[in-house]
N, C-alpha and C positions, 0 to 999 in steps of 0.2 A: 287813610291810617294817620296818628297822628303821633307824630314823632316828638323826643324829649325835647326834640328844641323847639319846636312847635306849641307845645306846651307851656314852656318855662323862660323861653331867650327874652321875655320882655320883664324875666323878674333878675336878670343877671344887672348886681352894681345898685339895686334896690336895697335898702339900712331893712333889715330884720326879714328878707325874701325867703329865708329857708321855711319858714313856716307857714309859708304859703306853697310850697310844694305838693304835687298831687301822688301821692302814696299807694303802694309804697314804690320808692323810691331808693335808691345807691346813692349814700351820700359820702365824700370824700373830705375829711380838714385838710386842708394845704397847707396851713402852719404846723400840725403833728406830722403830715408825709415828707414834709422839707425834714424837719428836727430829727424824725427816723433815720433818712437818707444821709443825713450828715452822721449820725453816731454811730453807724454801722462802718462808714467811710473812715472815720477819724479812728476808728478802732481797730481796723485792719490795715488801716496803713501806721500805726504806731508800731503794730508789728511785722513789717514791712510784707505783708502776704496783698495781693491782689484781691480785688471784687468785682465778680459776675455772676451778680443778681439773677436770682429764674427770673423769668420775663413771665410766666406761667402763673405764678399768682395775678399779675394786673395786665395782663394782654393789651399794652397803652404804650404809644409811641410817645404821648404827652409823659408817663413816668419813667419811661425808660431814659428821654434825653434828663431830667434831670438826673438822675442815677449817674449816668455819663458824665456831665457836669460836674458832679461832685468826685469825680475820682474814680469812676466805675473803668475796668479794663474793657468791658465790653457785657453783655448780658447773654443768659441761657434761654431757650426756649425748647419747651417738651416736643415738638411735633411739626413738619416741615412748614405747615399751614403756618403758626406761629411766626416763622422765621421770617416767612416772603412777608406776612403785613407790615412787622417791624424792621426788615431790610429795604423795603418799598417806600417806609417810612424814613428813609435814612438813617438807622439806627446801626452800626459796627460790630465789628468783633462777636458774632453771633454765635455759641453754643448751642446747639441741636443736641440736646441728650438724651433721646431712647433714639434706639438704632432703627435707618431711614431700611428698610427693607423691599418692600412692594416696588413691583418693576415701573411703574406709574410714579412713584414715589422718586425713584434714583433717579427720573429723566427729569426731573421737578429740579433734586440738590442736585444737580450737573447744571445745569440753566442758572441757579439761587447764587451757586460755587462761579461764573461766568461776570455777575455783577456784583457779588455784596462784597465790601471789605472786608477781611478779617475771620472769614465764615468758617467754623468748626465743626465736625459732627464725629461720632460717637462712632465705632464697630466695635463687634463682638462675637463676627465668624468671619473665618478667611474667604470664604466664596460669595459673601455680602461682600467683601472688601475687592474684590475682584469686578462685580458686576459696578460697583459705582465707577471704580477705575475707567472700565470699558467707556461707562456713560459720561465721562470727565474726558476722555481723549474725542470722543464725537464730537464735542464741543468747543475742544482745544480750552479745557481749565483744569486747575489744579486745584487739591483740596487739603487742608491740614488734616488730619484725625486723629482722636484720641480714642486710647485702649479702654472701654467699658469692662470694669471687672463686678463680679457679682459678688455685692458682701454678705449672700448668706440669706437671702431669701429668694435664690431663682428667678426670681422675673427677667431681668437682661445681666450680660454680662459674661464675661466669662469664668471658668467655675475654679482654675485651680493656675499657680505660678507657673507651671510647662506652657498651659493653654496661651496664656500671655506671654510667652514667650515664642509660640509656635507663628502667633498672629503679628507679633513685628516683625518677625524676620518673614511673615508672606508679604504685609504692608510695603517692607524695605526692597519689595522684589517688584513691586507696582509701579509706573513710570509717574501718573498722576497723582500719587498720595505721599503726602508729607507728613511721618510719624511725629506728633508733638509730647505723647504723655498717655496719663493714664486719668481715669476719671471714675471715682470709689464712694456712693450716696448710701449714709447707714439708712433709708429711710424710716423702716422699723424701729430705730430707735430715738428720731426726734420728738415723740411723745412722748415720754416716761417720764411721769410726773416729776418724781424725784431725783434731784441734779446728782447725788451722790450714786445712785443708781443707774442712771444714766451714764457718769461718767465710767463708771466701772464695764459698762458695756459697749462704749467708744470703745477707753483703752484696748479693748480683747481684740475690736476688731481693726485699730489700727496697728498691731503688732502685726495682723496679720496681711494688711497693708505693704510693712514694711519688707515682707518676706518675699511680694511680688516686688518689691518695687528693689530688694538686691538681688532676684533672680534677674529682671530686665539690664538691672545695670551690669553684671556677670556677663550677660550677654552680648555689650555694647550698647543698648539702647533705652540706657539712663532718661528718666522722663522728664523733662523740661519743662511739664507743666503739671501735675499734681492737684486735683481740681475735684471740689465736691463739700462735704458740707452741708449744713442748713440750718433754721434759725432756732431748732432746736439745741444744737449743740456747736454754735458757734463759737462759745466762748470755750467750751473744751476745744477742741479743735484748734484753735492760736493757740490756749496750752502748751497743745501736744507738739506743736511746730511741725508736724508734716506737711501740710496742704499746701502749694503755692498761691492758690485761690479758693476764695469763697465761692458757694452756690447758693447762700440765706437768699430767698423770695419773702414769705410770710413777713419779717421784720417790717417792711413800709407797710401795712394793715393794721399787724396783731388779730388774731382773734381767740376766742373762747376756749378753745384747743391747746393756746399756746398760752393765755393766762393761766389755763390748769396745770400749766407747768413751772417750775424755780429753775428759770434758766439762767441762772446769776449763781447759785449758792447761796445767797442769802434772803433769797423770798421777792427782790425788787424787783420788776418789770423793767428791763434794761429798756423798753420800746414801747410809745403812746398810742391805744388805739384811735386810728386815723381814719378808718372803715368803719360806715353804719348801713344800717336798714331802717330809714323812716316809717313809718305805717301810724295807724290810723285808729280808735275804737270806731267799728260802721253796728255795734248791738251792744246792747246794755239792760237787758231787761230780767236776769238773774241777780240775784242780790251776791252771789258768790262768785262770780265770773262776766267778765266781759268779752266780746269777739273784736280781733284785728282785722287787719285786711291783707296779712302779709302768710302765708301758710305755704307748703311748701315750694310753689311755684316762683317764692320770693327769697327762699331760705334755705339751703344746701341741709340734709339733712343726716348726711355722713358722719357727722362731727357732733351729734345731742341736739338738744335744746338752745336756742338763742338765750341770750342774757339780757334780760329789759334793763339798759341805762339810764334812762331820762324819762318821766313822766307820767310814771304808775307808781302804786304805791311798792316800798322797799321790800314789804313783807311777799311778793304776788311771785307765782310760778307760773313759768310759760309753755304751750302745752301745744302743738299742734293738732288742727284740726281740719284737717285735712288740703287740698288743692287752692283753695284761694284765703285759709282764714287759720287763724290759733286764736287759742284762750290765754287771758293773759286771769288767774284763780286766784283767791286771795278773801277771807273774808269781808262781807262789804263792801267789796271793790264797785260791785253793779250798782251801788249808790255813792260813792265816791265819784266813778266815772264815768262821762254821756257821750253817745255819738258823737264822731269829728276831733272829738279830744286825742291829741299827737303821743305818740312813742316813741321812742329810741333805744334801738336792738345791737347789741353786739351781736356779730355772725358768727355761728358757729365753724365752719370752716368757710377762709375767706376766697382757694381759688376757686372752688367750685358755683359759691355764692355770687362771686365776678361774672362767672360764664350764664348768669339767667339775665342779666343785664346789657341793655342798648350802651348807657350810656352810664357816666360817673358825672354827678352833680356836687361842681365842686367849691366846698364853703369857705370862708373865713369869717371865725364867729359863727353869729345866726345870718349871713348875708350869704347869697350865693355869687359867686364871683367868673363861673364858668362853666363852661358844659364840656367833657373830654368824653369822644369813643372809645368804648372799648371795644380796641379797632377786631383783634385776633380772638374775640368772642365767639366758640363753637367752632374754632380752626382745629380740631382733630384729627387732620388727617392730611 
């Protein structure tokens, strides 16, 4: 089998290498993903709220210690798999945010909770919060946890201000778990195209935020950390001054999901797309359509259609077709464009698009300058 670096490691530090790359391919700028990481940093600490970045969009030990570097409190990660690549990796202060439940799973974070610094994780029933406990004293470790509350679409969490308050005071009854906070992700609303609309459906639901969050404190167990967010409405979010910390992932990528959105107010992309998909014309014998090389097995396709950036014509629509290939349509493009001729895809959603990938080939300019795994690729579980 023949691996990216096998491929590519003798075009790293070669003047013009990216375009010799064999497609398609994950390509990374390191000049846009530095410039992101700093303006999310410079931004959230202006207004003195922390950052811990999901790790969940780029499963990379190589972007997380940047992240770090630049001010990061520490980083989140969706799923225990996650956690161990990037704790293994040396990376701190870990957030685990869907709750670890399976009995397989708690023996996992009781072990993660024994070495990693700083390691966080998520509950949202007192009898989950129990069995980890148990699994924490076997091992002689302790574990911080934060209260997952559910903003209103069920998936995790819990449902209502009592419930949150039933579950500190089981927490506070546990010898190995150290109550920190709560943790509150609009998810469903970091898409909404419209920032005025969007902000309007923060608002509702941080009011109601705030109703757990002086139920807990009525109760004594005032939250310390307040944590959630994301790159949809980050900038509502420091608005509103609730949050102690960010959860924005998407911002070091950007993609196509979140260009269709005016996450600023005034229509400007606060964040450079720093994520591509290379690919290829490999047919060209329609006068109104060409074939790629890049089709779904290269291209997440929860999120529409890719965005062709670079190297067809402005006028073309991109159209999958099926497991290995899309059309890139367009009149006369089959005579414009021939086999082997490059393209350059904005992804339509960027963590999904991360997880079909070995590796991040990564540029400055047209020159490739690195090769980074993507270490916690297909760690689900």
């Amino acid at each position: 089998m023949t691996s990216d670096r096998a491929l590519h490691a003798h075009l790293i530090g070669r003047q013009g290498s990216r375009a010799d790359l064999n497609t398609p391919v994950l390509v990374l700028d390191v000049d846009a993903l530095d410039r992101n990481i700093a303006a999310l940093a410079a931004l959230a600490g202006s207004h003195g709220v922390g950052l811990r970045p999901h790790a969940k969009t780029h499963k990379s030990v190589d972007i997380a210690q940047r992240q770090l570097a630049a001010g990061a409190v520490g980083v989140c990660c969706a799923k225990i798999g996650e956690a161990e690549v990037l704790a293994y990796g040396g990376i701190a202060g870990i957030l685990i945010t869907s709750p670890v439940a399976a009995p397989r799973a708690i023996e996992r974070l009781s072990a993660l909770a024994a070495r990693a610094d700083g390691l966080l994780a998520v509950v949202d029933h007192p009898a989950v919060a129990e069995r980890i406990d148990a699994a924490l004293a076997a091992v002689g470790a302790r574990l911080g946890v934060v209260i997952d509350i559910d903003p209103g679409i069920a998936r995790t969490g819990v449902a209502s201000a009592d419930k949150a308050v039933e579950l500190a005071q089981a927490i506070a009854a546990l010898p190995q778990l150290d109550y920190r906070g709560v943790q509150f992700y609009c998810g469903s609303q970091q898409h909404i195209a419209d920032f005025a609309e969007r902000r309007a459906a923060i608002v509702e639901r941080t009011a109601y935020l705030g109703t757990v969050i002086a139920a807990l404190s009525d109760a004594g167990f005032a939250p310390a950390i307040v944590t959630g967010s994301g790159t949809g409405t980050h900038r509502i979010d420091l608005d509103l001054g609730v949050f102690t910390e960010l959860q924005a992932g998407s911002y070091v990528f950007m993609d196509k999901q979140y260009l269709d959105c005016d996450l600023t107010g005034d229509g400007a992309p606060p964040f450079e797309v720093a994520l591509a998909v290379d690919a290829r014309v490999v047919s060209a014998n329609h006068p109104g359509l060409v074939t790629i090389d890049a089709g779904f097995k290269s291209l997440s396709t929860d999120g529409g259609a890719a965005a062709v950036r670079s190297g067809a014509p402005a006028d073309c629509v991109f159209a999958f077709m099926g497991d290995e290939h899309a059309a890139l349509i367009a009149p006369g493009i089959g005579t414009r464009m021939q086999p082997g001729d490059p393209v350059t895809l904005t992804v339509p959603h960027c963590d999904p698009t991360v997880n079909l990938y070995d590796d991040y080939h990564v540029v400055a300019g047209d020159t490739l300058v690195d090769i980074w795994p993507v270490g916690a690729r297909g760690r689900a579980r």
